[in-house]
C-alpha positions as CSV (number, residue, x, y, z in Angstrom):
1,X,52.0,66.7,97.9
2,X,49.6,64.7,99.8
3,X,49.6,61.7,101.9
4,X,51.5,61.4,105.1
5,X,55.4,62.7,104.8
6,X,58.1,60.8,106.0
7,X,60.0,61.8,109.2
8,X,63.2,64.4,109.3
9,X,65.2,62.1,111.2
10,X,68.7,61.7,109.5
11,X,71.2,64.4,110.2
12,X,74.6,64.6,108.2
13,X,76.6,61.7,109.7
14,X,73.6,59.2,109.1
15,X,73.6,61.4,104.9
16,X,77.0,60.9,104.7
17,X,77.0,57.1,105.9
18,X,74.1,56.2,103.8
19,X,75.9,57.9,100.8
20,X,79.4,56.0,101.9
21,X,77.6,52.8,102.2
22,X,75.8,53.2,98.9
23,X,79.3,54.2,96.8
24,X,81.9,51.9,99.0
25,X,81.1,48.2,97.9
26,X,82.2,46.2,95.0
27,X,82.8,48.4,92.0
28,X,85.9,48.6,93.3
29,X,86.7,44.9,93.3
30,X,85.5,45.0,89.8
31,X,86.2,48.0,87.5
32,X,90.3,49.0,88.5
33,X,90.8,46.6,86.0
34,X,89.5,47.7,83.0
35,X,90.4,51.0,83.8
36,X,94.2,50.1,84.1
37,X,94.2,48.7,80.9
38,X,92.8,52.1,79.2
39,X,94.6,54.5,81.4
40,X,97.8,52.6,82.4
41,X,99.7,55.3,85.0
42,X,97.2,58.0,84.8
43,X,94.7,55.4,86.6
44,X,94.6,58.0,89.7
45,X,93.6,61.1,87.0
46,X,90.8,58.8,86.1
47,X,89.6,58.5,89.0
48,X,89.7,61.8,90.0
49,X,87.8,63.1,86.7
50,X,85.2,59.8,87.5
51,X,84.5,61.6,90.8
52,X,84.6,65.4,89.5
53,X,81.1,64.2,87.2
54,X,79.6,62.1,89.8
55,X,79.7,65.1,92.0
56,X,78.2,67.4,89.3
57,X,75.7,64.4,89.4
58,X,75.0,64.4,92.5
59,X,74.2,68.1,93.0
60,X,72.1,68.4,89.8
61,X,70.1,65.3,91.4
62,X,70.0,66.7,94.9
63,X,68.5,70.2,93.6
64,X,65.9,67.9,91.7
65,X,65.1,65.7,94.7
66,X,64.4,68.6,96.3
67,X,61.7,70.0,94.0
68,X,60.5,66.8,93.4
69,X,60.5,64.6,96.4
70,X,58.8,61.1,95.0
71,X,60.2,57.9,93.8
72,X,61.9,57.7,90.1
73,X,65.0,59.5,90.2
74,X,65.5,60.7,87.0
75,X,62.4,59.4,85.3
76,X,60.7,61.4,86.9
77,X,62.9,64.6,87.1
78,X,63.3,64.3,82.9
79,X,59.3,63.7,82.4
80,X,58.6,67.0,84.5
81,X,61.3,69.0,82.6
82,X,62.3,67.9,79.5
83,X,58.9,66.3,78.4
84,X,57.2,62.6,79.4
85,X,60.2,61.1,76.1
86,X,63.2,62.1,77.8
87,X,62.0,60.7,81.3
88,X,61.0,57.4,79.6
89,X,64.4,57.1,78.1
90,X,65.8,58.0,81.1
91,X,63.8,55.6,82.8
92,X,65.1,53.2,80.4
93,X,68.9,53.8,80.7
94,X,68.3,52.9,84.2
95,X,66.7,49.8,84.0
96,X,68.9,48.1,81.2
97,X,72.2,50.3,82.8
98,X,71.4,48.9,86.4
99,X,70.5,45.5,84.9
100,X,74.2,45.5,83.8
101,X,75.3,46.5,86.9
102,X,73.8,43.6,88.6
103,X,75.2,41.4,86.1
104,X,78.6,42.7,86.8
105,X,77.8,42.0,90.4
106,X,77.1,38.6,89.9
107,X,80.4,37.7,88.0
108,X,82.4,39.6,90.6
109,X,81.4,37.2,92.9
110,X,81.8,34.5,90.7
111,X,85.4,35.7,89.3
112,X,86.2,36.1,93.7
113,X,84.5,32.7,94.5
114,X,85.6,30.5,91.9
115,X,87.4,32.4,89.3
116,X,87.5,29.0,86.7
117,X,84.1,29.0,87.0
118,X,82.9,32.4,87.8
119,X,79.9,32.6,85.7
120,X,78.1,29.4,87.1
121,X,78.6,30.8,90.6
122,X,77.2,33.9,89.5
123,X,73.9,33.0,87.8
124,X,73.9,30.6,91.4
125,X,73.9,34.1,93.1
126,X,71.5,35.5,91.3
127,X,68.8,32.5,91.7
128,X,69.5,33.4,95.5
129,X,69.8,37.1,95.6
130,X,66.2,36.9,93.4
131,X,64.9,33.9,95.8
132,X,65.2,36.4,98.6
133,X,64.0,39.7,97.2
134,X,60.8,37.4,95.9
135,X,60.0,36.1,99.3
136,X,60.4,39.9,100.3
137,X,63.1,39.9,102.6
138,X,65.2,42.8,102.6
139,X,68.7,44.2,103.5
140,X,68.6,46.0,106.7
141,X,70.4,48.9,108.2
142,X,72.4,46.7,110.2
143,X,73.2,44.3,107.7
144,X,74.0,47.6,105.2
145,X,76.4,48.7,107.8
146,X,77.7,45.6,108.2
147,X,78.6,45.0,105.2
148,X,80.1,48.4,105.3
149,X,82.7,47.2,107.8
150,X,83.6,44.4,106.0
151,X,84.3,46.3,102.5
152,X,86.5,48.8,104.2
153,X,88.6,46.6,107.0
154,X,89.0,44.5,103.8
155,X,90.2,47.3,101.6
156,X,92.2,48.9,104.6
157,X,94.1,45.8,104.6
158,X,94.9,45.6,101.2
159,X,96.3,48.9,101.1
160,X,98.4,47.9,103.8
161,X,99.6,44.6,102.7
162,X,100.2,46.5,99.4
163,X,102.4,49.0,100.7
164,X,104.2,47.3,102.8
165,X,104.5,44.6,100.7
166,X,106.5,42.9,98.1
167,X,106.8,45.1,94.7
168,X,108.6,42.9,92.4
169,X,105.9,41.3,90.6
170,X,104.8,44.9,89.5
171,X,105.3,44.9,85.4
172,X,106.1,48.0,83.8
173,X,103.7,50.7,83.3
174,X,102.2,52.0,80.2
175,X,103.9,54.9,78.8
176,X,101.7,56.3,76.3
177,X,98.4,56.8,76.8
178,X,96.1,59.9,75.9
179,X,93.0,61.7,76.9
180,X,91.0,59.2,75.0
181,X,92.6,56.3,77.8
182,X,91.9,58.7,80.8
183,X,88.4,59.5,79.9
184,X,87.5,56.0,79.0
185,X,89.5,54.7,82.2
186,X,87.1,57.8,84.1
187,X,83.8,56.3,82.6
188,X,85.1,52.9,83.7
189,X,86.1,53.9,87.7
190,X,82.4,55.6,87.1
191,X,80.8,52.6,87.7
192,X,82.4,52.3,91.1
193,X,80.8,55.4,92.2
194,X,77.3,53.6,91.8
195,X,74.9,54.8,94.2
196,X,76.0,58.2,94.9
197,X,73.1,60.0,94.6
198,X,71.3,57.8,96.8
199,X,71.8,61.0,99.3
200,X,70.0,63.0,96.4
201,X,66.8,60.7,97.2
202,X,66.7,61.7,100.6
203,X,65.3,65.2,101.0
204,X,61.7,64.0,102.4
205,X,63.7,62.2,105.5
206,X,66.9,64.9,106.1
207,X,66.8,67.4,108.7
208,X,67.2,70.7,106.6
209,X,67.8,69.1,103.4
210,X,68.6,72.0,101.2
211,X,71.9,72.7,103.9
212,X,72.4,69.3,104.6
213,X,72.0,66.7,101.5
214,X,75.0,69.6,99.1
215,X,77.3,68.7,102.8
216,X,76.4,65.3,103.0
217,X,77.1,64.3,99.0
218,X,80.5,66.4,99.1
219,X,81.9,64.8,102.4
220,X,80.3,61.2,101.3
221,X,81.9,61.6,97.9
222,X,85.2,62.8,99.1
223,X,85.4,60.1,101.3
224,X,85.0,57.4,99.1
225,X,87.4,59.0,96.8
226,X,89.9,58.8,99.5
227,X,89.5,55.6,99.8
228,X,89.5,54.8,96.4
229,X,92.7,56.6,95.7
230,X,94.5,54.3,98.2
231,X,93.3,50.9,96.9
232,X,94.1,52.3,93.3
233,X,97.6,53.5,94.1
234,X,98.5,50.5,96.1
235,X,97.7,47.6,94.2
236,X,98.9,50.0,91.5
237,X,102.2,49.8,92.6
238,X,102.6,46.0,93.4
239,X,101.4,44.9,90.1
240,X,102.1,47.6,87.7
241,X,99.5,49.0,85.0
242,X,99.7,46.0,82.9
243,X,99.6,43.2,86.0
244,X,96.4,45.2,86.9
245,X,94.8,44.8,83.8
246,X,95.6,41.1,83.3
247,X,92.3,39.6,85.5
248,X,89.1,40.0,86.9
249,X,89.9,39.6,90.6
250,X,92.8,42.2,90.8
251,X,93.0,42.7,94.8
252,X,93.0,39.2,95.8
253,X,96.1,39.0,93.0
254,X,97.5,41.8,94.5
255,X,98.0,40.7,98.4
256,X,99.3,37.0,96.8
257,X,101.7,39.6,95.0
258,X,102.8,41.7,98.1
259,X,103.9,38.6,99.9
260,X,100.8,37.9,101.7
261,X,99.0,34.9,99.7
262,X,97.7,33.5,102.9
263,X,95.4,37.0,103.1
264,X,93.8,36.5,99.5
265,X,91.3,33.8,100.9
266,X,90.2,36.9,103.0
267,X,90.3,39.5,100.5
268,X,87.7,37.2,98.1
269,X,85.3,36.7,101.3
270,X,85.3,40.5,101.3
271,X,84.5,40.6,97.7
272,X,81.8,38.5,97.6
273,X,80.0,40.0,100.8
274,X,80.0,43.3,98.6
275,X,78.5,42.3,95.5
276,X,76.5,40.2,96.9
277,X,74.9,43.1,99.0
278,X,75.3,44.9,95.7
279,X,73.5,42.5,93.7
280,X,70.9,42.3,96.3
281,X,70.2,46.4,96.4
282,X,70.4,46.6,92.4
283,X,67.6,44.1,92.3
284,X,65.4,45.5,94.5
285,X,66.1,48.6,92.9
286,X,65.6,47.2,88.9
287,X,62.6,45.7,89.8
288,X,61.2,48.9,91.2
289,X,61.7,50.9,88.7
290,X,60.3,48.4,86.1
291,X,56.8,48.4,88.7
292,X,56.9,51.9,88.2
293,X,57.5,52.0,84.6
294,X,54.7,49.2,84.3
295,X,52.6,51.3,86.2
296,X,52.6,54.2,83.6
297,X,52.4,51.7,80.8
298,X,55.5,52.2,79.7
299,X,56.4,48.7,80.3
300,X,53.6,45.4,79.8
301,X,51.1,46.3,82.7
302,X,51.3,42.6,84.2
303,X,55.0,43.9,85.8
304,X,52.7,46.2,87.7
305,X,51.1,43.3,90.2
306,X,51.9,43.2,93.5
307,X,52.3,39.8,95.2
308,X,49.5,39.8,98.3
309,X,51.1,37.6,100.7
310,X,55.2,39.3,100.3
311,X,53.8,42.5,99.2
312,X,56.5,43.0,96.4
313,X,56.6,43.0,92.5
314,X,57.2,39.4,92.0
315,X,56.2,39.1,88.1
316,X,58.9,42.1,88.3
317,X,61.7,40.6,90.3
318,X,61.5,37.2,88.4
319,X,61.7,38.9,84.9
320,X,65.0,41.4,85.9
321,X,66.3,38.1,88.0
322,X,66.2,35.8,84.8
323,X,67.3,38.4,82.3
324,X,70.8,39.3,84.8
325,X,71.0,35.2,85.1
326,X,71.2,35.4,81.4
327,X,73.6,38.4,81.1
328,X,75.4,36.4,84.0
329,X,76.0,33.4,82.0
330,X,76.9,35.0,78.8
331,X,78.2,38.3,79.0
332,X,82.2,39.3,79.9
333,X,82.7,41.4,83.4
334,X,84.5,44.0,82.0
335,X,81.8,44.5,78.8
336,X,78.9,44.4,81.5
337,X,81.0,47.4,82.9
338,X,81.2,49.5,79.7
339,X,77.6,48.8,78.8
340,X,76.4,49.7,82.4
341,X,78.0,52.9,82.4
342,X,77.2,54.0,79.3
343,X,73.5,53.7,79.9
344,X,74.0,54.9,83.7
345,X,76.1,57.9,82.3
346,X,73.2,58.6,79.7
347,X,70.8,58.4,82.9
348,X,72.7,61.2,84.3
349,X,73.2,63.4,81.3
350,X,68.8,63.6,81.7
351,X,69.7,64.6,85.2
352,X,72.2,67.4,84.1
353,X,70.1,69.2,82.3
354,X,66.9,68.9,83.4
355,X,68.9,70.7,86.5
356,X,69.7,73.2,83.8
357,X,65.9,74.1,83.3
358,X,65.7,75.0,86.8
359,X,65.1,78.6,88.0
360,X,66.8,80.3,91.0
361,X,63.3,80.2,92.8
362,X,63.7,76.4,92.2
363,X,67.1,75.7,93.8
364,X,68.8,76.1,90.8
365,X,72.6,75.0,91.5
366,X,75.7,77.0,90.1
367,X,75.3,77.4,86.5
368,X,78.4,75.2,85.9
369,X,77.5,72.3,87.8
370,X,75.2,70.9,84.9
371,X,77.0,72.1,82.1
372,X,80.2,70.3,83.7
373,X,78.1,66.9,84.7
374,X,76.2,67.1,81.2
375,X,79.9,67.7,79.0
376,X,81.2,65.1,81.5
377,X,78.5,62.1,81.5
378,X,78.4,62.8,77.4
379,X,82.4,62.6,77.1
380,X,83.1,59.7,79.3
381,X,80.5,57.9,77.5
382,X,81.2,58.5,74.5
383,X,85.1,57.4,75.2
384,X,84.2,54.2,76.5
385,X,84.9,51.0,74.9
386,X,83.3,51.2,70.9
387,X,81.4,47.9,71.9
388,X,80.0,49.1,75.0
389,X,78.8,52.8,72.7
390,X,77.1,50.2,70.1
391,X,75.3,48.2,72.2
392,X,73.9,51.0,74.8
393,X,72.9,53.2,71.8
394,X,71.0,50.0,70.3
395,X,69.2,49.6,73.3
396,X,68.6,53.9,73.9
397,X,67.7,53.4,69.7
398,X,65.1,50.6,70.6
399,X,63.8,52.2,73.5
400,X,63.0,55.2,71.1
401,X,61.7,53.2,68.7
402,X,59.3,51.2,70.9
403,X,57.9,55.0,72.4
404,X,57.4,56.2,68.8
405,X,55.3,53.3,67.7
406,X,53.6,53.0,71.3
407,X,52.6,56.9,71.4
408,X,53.2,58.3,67.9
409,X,51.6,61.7,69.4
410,X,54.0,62.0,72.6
411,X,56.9,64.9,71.3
């Protein structure tokens, strides 16, 4: 590697905050509901399968971080293992899966602003969030862990409020539901693990990083599953399976249903601070990866320019900010969901086993954490919504398509 290397200053509480702050925001505002309506009572089993792969994930991509400590994630980490087709199409899941994402964003903080007119407020959001990233301002540390603080003295209150609460608004659950429901309910609750592997990335700024990053993702993951498990069995018992599944702004409905309507204000200012910080981070994150792919022509080379003055990807961050404003204004939240974690779960399948290729000299991670993550990203995917399959193998299919014309000699 050349060039300067970046400092080993983060120990495992700042991993395993980073990692919190990255997975704790407002997927969980967002996806409980879809899920409910798959998975009805086994909601919690979901969840806990959701978390079993994004662990596998998380190690495969921490080994692979390791080895290869540059920006790409996965595009890169498929294009060194599996050949440069697989990383591109990796590359690609996460640029049209993360696109989603920010989509699903926006409307959450449209459906928690202005619920009869969510998707107005959340192509506004998106001018702004773009507006910002354009002028190259971005989120701090202090604002990231403020925005931590929020999310969880907001979710901590709503479990309480929950609990305590009023039940009698709570409809009856849904009896018969079978693996099909709980994997399909997992690969929904997987998109509130987004961001996970962010501790993966890490390994050129981690004291010890082979010890530490395994520690950090296993205590940040458990963490946030905790959590998780709380929100999901509280408001799960005020407003039953079925109440659950019946909007898109399930916690604010669940406080007004525990007796506390007076807190739901609260509960949709907490909602909207996370995806907005959400939205923000996706961006800056889409648009990145879209300079990179730019960069190795796998994208129209003009995405590549970098603005002089604000020193960011403009041409970039305008074409990712008006294609989410579009998804914003058309799409549903809950098919933004599906379609995001399809492609995100594809992402990670690249991940799996180009971690299978590796070599005990290389880091290689227990045998069965790939095979598990690979069986487990292909599963939940493939469980998901049949709309959300179509449309993310269309856009895989496409992708395919337009690296076959582009470079018919590439394997």
């Amino acid at each position: 590697m050349t060039g300067p290397e970046l400092r080993r200053r983060l120990g495992l509480a700042d991993s395993v905050t980073i990692g919190l702050g990255s997975m704790v925001g407002a997927g969980i505002f967002a996806a409980l509901a879809p899920a409910a309506a798959a998975a009805g009572r086994w909601l919690l089993l979901s969840l806990a399968v959701a978390a079993l792969v994004a662990y596998c994930n998380a190690m495969s991509s921490a080994r692979l971080a390791a080895l290869y400590p540059v920006s790409g994630g996965t595009y890169v980490y498929g294009r060194e293992r599996l050949g440069p087709f697989w990383g591109y199409l990796a590359g690609w899941g996460f640029i049209v899966g993360k696109t989603a994402s920010c989509a699903a964003m926006a409307l959450t903080v449209g459906s928690y602003a202005w619920p009869d007119r969510a998707r107005p407020v959340a192509v506004v959001a998106v001018v702004a969030v773009t507006a910002v990233n354009c002028a190259g301002v971005r989120k701090s540390a202090l604002v990231t862990r403020i925005i931590v603080g929020v999310t969880l003295l907001v979710l901590a209150a709503v479990v309480g409020i929950c609990l305590l609460g009023s039940h009698s608004a709570a409809t009856p659950l849904i009896e018969r539901v079978g693996v099909t429901g709980v994997l399909q309910a997992a690969g929904l609750l997987f998109f509130a693990f987004a961001g996970y592997a962010r501790i993966a990335t890490l390994g050129e700024e981690v004291r010890d990083p082979r010890r530490t990053i395994p520690r950090a993702i296993v205590l940040a993951l458990g963490l946030a599953l905790a959590v998780y498990a709380a929100v999901a069995a509280a408001v799960l018992v005020t407003l039953g399976s079925d109440g659950l599944a019946a909007g898109a702004d399930p916690l604010a409905r669940a406080v007004s249903a525990a007796g506390a309507g007076e807190f739901a204000p609260v509960v949709r200012v907490g909602a909207v601070v996370a995806a907005t910080g959400s939205l923000l981070a996706l961006l800056l994150g889409v648009s990145r990866t879209t300079l990179a792919m730019a960069r190795d022509r796998h994208l129209p080379g003009a995405l590549a320019a970098v603005h002089p003055r604000f020193e960011v990807p403009q041409r970039a961050e305008l074409l990712v900010g008006a294609v989410v404003a579009i998804m914003a204004a058309s799409a549903d939240l809950r098919a933004a969901i599906g379609f995001s974690s399809f492609a995100v779960l594809f992402y990670y399948l690249i991940a799996n086993l180009s971690a299978a290729t590796l070599r005990a000299h290389e880091g290689r991670p227990p045998r069965w954490i790939p095979l598990v993550g690979t069986t487990g990203c292909a599963a939940l995917a493939f469980t998901l919504p049949p709309a959300s399959v179509l449309t993310g193998l269309t856009a895989l299919t496409l992708a395919a398509t337009a690296y076959a014309i582009r470079s018919p000699r590439h394997p």
